[in-house]
N, C-alpha and C positions, 0 to 999 in steps of 0.2 A: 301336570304342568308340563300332564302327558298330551293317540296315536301307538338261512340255518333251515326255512322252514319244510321242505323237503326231506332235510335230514330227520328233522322230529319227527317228521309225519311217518316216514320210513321206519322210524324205530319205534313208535307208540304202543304198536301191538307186541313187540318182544319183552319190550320194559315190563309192562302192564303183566304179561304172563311172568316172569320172572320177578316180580314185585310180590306175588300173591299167589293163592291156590284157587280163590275165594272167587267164582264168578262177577260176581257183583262189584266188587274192587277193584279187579283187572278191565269189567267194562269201564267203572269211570276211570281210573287212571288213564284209558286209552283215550277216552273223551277229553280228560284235560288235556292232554299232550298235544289231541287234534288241535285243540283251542289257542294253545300255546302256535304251533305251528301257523297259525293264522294269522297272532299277530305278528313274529317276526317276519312274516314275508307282506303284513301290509308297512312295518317301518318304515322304506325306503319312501312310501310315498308323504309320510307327515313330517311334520316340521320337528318334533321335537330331536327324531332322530339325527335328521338333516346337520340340525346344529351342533347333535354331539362330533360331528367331522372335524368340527376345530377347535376340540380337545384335547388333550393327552392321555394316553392310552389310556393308564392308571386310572383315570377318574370316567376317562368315555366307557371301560370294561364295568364298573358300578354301575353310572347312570343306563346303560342300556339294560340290566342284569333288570333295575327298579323298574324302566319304560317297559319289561314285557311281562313282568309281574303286572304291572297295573294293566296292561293293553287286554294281557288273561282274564284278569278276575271284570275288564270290565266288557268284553266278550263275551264270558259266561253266562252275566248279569242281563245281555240286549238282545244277543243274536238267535236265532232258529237254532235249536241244536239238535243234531241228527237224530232220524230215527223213526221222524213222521213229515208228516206235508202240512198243513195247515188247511182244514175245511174249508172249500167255499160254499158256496150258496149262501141259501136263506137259513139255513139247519145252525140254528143259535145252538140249541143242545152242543151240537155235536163241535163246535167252535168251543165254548165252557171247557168242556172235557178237553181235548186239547191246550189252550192254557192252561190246565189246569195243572196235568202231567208236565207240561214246558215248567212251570214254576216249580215244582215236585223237585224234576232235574235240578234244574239251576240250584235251589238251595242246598238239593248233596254235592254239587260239585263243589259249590262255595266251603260248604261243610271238609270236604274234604282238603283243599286247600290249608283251612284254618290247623287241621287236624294231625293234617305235616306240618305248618310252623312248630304243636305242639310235641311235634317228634323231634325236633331240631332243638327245641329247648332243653328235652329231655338228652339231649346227646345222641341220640338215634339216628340212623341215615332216613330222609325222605323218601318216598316213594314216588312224587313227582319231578319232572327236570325244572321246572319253572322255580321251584324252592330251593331247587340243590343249586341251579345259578345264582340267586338270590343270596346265597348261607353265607359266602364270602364277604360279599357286600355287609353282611348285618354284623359281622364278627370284625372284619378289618378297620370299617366307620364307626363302630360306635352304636350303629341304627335300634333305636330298643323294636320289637317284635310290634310294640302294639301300633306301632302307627301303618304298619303293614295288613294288622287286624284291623283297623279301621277302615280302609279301603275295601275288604271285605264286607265289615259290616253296612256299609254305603251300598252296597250289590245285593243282600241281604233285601236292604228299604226296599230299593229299586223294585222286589219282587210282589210287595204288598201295599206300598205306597206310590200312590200315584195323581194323585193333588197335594197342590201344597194349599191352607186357606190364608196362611201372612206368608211375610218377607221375615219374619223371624223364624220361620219353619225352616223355608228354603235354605236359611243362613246355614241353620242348625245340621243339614243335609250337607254344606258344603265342608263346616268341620270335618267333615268324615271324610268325602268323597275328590277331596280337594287339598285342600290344608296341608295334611299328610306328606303328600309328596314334595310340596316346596321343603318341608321341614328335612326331610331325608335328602334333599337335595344337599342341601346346610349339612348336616353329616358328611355325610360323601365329600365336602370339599374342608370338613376337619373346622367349620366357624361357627358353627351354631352358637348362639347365646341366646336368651329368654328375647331380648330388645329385639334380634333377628329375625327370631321365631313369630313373634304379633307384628313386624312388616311381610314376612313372608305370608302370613294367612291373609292379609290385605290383597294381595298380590294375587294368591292362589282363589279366594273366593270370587275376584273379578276373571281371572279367565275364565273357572269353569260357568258365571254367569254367561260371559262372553259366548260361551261355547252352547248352551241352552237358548241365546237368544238366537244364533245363528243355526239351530237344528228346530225351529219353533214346528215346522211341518213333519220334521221324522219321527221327533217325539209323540207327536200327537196318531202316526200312522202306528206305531208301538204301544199307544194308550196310554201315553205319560205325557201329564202337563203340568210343566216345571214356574211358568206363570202365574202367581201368588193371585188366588181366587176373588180377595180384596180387592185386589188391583185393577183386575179384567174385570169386578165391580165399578169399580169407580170412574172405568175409561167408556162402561156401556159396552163392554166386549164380551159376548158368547163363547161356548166353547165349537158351536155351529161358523162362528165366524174366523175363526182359526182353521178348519176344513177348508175354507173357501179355496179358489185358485192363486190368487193375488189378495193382498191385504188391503181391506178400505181404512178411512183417515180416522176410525177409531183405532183400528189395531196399531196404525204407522204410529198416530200418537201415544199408544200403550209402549209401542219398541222406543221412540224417541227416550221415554221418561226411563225407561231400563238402562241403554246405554248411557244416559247422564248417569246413572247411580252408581254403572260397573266402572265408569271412566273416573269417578271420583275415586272409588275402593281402590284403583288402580295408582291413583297419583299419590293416594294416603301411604301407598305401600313401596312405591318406588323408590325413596329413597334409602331402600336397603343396597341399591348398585353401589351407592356412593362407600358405604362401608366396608364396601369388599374391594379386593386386586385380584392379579390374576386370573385365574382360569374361570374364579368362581364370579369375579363381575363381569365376562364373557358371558357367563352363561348365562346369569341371572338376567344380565340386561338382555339377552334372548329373548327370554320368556316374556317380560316385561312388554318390549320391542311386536311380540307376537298378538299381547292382548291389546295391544292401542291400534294397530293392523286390523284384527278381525274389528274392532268394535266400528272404524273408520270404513270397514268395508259392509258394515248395516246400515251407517248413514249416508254412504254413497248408492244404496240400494233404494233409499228415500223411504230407509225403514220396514220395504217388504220384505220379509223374510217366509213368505210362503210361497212365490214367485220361483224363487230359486233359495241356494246356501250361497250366503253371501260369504265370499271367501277372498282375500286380499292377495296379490300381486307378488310375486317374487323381491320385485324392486321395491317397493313398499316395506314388505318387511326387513328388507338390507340396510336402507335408509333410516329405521325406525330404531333397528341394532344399533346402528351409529351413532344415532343422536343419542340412544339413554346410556350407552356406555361411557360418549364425552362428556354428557351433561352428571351423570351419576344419578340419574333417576327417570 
């Protein structure tokens, strides 16, 4: 509902060795830290962070704490991580094998992550920084442990799942990978209630839709398509047609029928602004304000999402804050 690093990156390898004896441990810990350090220096350029600016420290020192935990694990989860190149050519083997070990990684890094929450639980000090910023967060809010493992396990999928065949798979995907974070958001500003919590998944499962239909070409260059197989059924869409350059008017009308469905999960769920003050219907009408943005900038793309990332306007999403903060939804 997610989007220093110098300093981390500078300190990764001492941590790492003073973390452990154990070769192996002090590599990933240095791996995570690198990861870490990635995402706090790409914040400044996404919006989530942006927004925490017109916050109060107290709650902007949390949400940032949550925004780089999630930027990590989902880092972890997408990006090349060090160590090799990626084959070209024709040499399929030798591409296999390559994924193969990238997925290897990824799931002990993830692994490792899960494996400091369960130090923190235990009372123990972490052995990552992305945890030990996080600790306060989970002990001062409230935050239970698992909705943090749930984002994990979302990263986890990522590694082995890569169709979805319904829109109820997909959903099931966003519980984890999504959901989570609005809910800890709700923490963090001390409101959570059950009522909150099923507008908030409304809300959360429409952006990271929003965010899938507007990365429809990066996905697919990472070998994940987040497109409910059913559905690229029923619109006559390939997954050859999704490669293309530009989208023809089966794909446009595949993304048409997506963004009506996120723009609905979206309005089912807005009217949690209206229940909030303060700091927390700032924010929330943020987020809100950010998913009806992106979703207005795939249909002012006329739905091509393979063309470019359609991505919405500064003024756009200023205007968009506005409106759902007055309106309370």
């Amino acid at each position: 509902m997610v989007s220093g690093g110098s300093r981390l990156a500078a300190g990764a390898a001492a941590s790492a060795g003073a973390i452990s004896t154990d070769g192996a441990a002090a590599a990933g810990a240095a791996q995570v830290s690198a990861v870490t350090a990635g995402a706090e220096a790409q914040a400044p350029a996404e919006n989530f962070p942006v927004a925490l600016r017109m916050l109060p420290a107290r709650y902007r020192r949390h949400l940032m704490a949550v925004y780089n935990f999630a930027r990590t694990v989902d880092d972890i989860g997408d990006e090349a991580l060090p160590g090799e190149v990626r084959p070209g050519g024709a040499d399929q083997a030798a591409v296999r094998a390559y994924d193969e070990r990238q997925t290897e990684l990824r799931l002990h890094l993830l692994g490792e992550l899960e494996a400091d929450l369960d130090r923190l639980r235990a009372g123990a000090e972490p052995r990552h920084e992305v945890i030990a910023l996080v600790a306060p967060t989970l002990a001062d809010c409230a935050v239970p442990d698992r909705l943090l493992r749930d984002l994990i396990e979302a990263n986890r999928r990522d590694q082995v799942v890569t169709r979805y065949p319904a829109f109820t798979d997909l959903a099931g995907y966003c519980t984890l990978s999504a959901n989570p974070v609005g809910q800890i958001v709700l923490h963090v500003f001390g409101c959570w209630t059950p009522r909150r919590a099923r507008l908030s998944d409304h809300v959360c499962t429409a952006l990271q839709l929003a965010e899938h239909w507007q990365d429809v070409a990066e996905d697919l260059r990472n070998g994940r398509i987040y497109l409910p197989g059913e559905e690229l059924a029923r619109f006559g869409c390939t997954e050859a047609d999704l490669a293309e350059p530009t989208a023809n008017p089966r794909v446009r009308a595949l993304m048409s029928f997506q963004v009506v469905r996120a723009s609905a999960l979206l309005s089912a769920g807005s009217p949690l602004v209206a229940t909030l003050h303060g700091a927390a219907r700032v924010a929330v009408a943020g987020y809100v304000a950010g998913g009806r943005a992106a979703l207005a900038a795939i249909e002012a793309a006329d739905y091509d999402v393979l063309a470019a990332t359609p991505r919405p306007g500064k003024r756009r999403l200023i205007a968009e804050a506005a409106r759902s903060w007055t309106r309370g939804r």
